[in-house]
Residue frames as a rotation matrix with the C-alpha (Angstrom) as fourth column:
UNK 1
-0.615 -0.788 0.010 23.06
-0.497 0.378 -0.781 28.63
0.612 -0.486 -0.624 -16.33
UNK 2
-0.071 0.745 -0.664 21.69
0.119 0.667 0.735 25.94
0.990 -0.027 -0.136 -13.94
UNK 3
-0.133 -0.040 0.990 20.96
-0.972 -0.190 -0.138 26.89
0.193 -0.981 -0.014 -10.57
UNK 4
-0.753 -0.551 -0.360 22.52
-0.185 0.702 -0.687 23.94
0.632 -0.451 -0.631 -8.20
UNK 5
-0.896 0.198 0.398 20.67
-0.439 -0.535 -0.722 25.58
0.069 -0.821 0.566 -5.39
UNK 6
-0.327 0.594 -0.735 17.73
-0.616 0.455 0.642 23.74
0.716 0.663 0.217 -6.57
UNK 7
-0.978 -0.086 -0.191 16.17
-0.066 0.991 -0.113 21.57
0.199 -0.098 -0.975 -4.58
UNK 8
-0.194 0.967 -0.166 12.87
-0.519 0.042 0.854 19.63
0.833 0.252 0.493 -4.18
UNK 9
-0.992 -0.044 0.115 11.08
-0.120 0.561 -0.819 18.51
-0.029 -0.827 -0.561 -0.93
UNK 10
-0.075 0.977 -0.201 8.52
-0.012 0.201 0.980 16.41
0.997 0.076 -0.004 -0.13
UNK 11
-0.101 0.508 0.856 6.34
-0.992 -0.117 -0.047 16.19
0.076 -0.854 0.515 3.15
UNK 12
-0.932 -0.225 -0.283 7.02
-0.179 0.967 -0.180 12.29
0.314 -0.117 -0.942 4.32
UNK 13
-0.616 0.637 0.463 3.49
-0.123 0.503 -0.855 12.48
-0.778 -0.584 -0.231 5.72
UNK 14
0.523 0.633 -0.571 2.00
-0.735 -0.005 -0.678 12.99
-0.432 0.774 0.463 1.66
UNK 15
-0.888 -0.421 -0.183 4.12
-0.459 0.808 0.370 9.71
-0.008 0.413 -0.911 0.81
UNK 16
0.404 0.907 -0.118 0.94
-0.888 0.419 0.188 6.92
0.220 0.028 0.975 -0.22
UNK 17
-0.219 -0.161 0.962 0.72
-0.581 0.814 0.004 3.45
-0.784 -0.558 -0.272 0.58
UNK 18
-0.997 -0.044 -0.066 0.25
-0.077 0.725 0.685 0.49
0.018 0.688 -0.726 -1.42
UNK 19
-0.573 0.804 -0.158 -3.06
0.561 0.244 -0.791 0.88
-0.598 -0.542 -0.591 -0.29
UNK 20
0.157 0.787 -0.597 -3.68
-0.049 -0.598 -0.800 3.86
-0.986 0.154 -0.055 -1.99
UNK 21
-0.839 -0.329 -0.434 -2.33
-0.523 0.264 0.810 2.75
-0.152 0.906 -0.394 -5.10
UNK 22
-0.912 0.410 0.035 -4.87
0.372 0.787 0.492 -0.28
0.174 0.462 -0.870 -5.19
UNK 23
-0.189 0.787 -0.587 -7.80
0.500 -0.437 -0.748 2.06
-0.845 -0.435 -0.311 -3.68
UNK 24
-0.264 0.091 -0.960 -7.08
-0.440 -0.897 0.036 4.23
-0.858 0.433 0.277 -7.06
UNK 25
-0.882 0.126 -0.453 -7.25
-0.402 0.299 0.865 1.29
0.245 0.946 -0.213 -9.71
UNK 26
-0.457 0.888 0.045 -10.72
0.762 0.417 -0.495 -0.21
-0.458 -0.191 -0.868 -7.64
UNK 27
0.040 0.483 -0.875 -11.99
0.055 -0.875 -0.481 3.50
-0.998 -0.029 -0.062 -8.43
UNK 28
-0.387 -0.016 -0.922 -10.72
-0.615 -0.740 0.271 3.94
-0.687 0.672 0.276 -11.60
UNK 29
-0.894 -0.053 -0.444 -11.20
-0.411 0.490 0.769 0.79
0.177 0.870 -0.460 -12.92
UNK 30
-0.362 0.931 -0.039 -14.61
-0.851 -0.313 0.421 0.55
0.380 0.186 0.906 -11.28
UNK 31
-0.295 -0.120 -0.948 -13.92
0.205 0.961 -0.186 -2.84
0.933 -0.249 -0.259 -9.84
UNK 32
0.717 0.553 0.424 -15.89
-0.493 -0.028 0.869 -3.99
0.493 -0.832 0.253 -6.29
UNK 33
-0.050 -0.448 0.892 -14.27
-0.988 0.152 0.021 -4.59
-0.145 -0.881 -0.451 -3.17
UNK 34
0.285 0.068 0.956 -15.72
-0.611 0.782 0.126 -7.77
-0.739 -0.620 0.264 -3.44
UNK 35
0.995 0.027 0.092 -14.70
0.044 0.721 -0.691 -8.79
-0.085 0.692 0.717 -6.63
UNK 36
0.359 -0.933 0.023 -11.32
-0.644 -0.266 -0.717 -7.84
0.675 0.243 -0.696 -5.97
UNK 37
-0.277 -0.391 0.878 -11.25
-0.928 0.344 -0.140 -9.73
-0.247 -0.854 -0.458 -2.74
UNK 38
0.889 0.290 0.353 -12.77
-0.196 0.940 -0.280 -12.88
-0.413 0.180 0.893 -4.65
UNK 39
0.910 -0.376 -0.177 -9.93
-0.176 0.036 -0.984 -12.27
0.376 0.926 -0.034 -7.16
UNK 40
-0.076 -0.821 0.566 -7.11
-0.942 -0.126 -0.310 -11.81
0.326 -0.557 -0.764 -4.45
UNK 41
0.092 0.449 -0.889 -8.90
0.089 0.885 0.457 -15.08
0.992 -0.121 0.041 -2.40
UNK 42
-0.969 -0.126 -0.211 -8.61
0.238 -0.268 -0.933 -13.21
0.061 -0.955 0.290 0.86
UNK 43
0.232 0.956 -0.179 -12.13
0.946 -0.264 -0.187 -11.88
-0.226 -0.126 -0.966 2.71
UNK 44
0.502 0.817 0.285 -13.60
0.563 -0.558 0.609 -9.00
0.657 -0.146 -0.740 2.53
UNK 45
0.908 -0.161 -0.386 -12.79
0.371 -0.118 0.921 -8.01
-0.194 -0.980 -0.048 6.05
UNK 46
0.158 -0.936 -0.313 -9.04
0.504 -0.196 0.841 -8.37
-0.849 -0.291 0.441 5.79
UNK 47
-0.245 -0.458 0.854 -8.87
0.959 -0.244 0.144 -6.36
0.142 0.855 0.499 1.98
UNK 48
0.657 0.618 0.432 -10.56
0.484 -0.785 0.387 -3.49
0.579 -0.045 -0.814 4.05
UNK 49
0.604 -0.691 -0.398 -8.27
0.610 0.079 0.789 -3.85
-0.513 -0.719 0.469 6.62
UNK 50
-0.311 -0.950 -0.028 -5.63
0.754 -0.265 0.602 -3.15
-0.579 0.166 0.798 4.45
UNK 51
0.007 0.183 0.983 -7.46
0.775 -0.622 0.110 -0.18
0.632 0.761 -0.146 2.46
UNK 52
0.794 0.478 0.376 -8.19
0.256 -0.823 0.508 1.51
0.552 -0.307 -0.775 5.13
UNK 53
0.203 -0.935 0.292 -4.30
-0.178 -0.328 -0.928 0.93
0.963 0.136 -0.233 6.55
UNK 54
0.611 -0.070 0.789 -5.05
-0.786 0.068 0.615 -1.17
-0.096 -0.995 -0.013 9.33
UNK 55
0.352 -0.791 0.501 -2.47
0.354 0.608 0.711 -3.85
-0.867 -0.073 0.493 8.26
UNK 56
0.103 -0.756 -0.646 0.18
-0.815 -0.436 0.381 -3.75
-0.570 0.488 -0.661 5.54
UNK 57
0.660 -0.132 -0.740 1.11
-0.594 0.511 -0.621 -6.01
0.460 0.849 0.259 2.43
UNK 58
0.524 -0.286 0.803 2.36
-0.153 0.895 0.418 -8.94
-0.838 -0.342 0.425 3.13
UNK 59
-0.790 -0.400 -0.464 5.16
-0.526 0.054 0.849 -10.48
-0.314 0.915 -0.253 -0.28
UNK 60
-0.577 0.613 0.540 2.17
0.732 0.681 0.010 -13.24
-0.362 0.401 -0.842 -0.79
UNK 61
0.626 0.775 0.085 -0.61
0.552 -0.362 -0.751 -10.40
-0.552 0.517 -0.654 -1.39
UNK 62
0.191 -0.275 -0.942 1.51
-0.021 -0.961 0.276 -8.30
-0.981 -0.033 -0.190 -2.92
UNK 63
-0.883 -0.470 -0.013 2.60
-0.219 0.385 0.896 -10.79
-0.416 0.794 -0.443 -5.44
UNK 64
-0.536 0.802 0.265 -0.86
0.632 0.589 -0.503 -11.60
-0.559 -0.103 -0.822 -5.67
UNK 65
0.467 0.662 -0.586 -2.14
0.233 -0.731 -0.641 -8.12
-0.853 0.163 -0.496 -6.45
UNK 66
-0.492 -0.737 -0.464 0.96
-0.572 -0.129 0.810 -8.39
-0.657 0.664 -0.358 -9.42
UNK 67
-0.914 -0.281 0.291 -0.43
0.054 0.628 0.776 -10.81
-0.401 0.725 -0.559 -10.87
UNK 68
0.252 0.905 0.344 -4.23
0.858 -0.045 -0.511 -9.71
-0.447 0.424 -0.788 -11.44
UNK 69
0.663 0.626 -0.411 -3.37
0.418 -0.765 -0.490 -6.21
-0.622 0.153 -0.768 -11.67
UNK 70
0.734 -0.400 0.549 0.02
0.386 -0.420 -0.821 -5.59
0.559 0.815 -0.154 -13.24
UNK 71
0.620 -0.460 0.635 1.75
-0.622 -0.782 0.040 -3.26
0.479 -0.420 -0.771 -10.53
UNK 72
0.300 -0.559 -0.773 4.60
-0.168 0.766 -0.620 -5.01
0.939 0.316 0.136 -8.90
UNK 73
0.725 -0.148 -0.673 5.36
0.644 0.494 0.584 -6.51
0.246 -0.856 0.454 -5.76
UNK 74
-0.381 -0.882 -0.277 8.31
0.918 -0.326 -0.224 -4.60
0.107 -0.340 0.934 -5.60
UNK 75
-0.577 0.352 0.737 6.33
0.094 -0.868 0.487 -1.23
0.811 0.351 0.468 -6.08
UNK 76
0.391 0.920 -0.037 3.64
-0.139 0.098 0.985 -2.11
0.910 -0.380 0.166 -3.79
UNK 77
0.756 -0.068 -0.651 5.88
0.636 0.309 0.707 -3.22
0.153 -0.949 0.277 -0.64
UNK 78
-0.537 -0.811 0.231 8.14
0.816 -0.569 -0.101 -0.21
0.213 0.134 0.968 -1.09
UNK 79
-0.206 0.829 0.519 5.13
0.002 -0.530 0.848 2.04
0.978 0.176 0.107 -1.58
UNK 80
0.687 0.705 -0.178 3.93
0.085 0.165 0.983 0.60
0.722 -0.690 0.053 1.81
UNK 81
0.179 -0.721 -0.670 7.77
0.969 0.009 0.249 0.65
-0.173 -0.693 0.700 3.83
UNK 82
-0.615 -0.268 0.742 7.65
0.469 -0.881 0.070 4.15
0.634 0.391 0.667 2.74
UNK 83
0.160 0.796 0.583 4.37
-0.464 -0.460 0.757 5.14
0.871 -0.392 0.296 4.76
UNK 84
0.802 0.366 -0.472 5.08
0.381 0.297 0.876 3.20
0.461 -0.882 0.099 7.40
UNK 85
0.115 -0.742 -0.661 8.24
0.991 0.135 0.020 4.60
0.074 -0.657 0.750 8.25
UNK 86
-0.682 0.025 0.731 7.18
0.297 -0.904 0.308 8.29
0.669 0.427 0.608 7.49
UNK 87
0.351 0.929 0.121 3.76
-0.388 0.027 0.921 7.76
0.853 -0.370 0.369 9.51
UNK 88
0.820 0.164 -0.549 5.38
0.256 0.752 0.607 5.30
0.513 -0.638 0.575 12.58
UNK 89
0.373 -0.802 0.467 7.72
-0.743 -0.559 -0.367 6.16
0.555 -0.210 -0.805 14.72
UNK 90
-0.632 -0.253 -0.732 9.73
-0.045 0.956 -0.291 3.32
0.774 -0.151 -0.615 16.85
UNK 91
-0.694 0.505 0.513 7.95
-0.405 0.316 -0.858 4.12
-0.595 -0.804 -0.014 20.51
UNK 92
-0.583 0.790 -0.191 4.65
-0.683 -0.603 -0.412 3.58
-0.441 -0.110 0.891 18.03
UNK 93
-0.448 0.157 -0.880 5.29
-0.623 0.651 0.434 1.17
0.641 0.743 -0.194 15.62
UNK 94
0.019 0.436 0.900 3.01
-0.530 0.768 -0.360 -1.54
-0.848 -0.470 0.246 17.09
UNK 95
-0.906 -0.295 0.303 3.49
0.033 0.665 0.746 -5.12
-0.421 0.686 -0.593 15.40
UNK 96
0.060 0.994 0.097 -0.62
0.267 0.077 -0.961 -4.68
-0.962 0.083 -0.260 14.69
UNK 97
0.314 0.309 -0.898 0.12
-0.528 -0.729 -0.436 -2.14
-0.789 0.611 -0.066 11.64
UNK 98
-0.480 -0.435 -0.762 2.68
-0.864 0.386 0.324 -4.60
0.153 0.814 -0.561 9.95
UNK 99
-0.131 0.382 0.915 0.43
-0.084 0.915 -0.394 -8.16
-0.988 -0.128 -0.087 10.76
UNK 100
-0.933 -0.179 -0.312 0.88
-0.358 0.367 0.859 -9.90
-0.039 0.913 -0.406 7.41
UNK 101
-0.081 0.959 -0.271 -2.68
-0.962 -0.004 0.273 -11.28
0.260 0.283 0.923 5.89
UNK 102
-0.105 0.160 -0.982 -1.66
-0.343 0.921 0.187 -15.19
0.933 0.356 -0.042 6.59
């Protein structure tokens, strides 16, 4: 018989970001910061930013990172409204965390 009772929880603060999604294919796929940020056409600077989760996907990079890497735009800005609303509360949210890349 199936127990109903069942259920499965997660810890909103172990939700990832779009960030760490693209932090795991640089790693796995061995690819440099900087050749990813040549590929993207953003600097440096602002593709750290966003690894390290000091800003958030914009739809332009996001679509952007679809098209070199495969993973979709939808995936990636879901991924990233997921962490920020798990991680941010309203007194906290500051407009810094969500500053699009343009």
């Amino acid at each position: 018989m199936l127990n109903t009772d069942l259920e499965i929880k997660l810890d909103p603060k172990q939700l990832s970001s779009g960030a760490d999604l693209i932090k795991e294919l640089i790693d796995d796929f061995s690819v440099s910061k900087v050749d990813m940020a040549i590929a993207l056409s953003v600097p440096i600077a602002e593709l750290d930013k966003l690894l390290n989760k000091q800003v958030f996907m914009s739809q332009e990079l996001a679509y952007s990172f679809e098209r070199i890497t495969g993973i979709s735009t939808k995936l990636l800005l879901n991924l990233d409204g997921g962490y920020i609303s798990a991680h941010y509360n309203e007194e906290c949210l500051d407009l810094y965390y969500l500053k699009p890349y343009n």
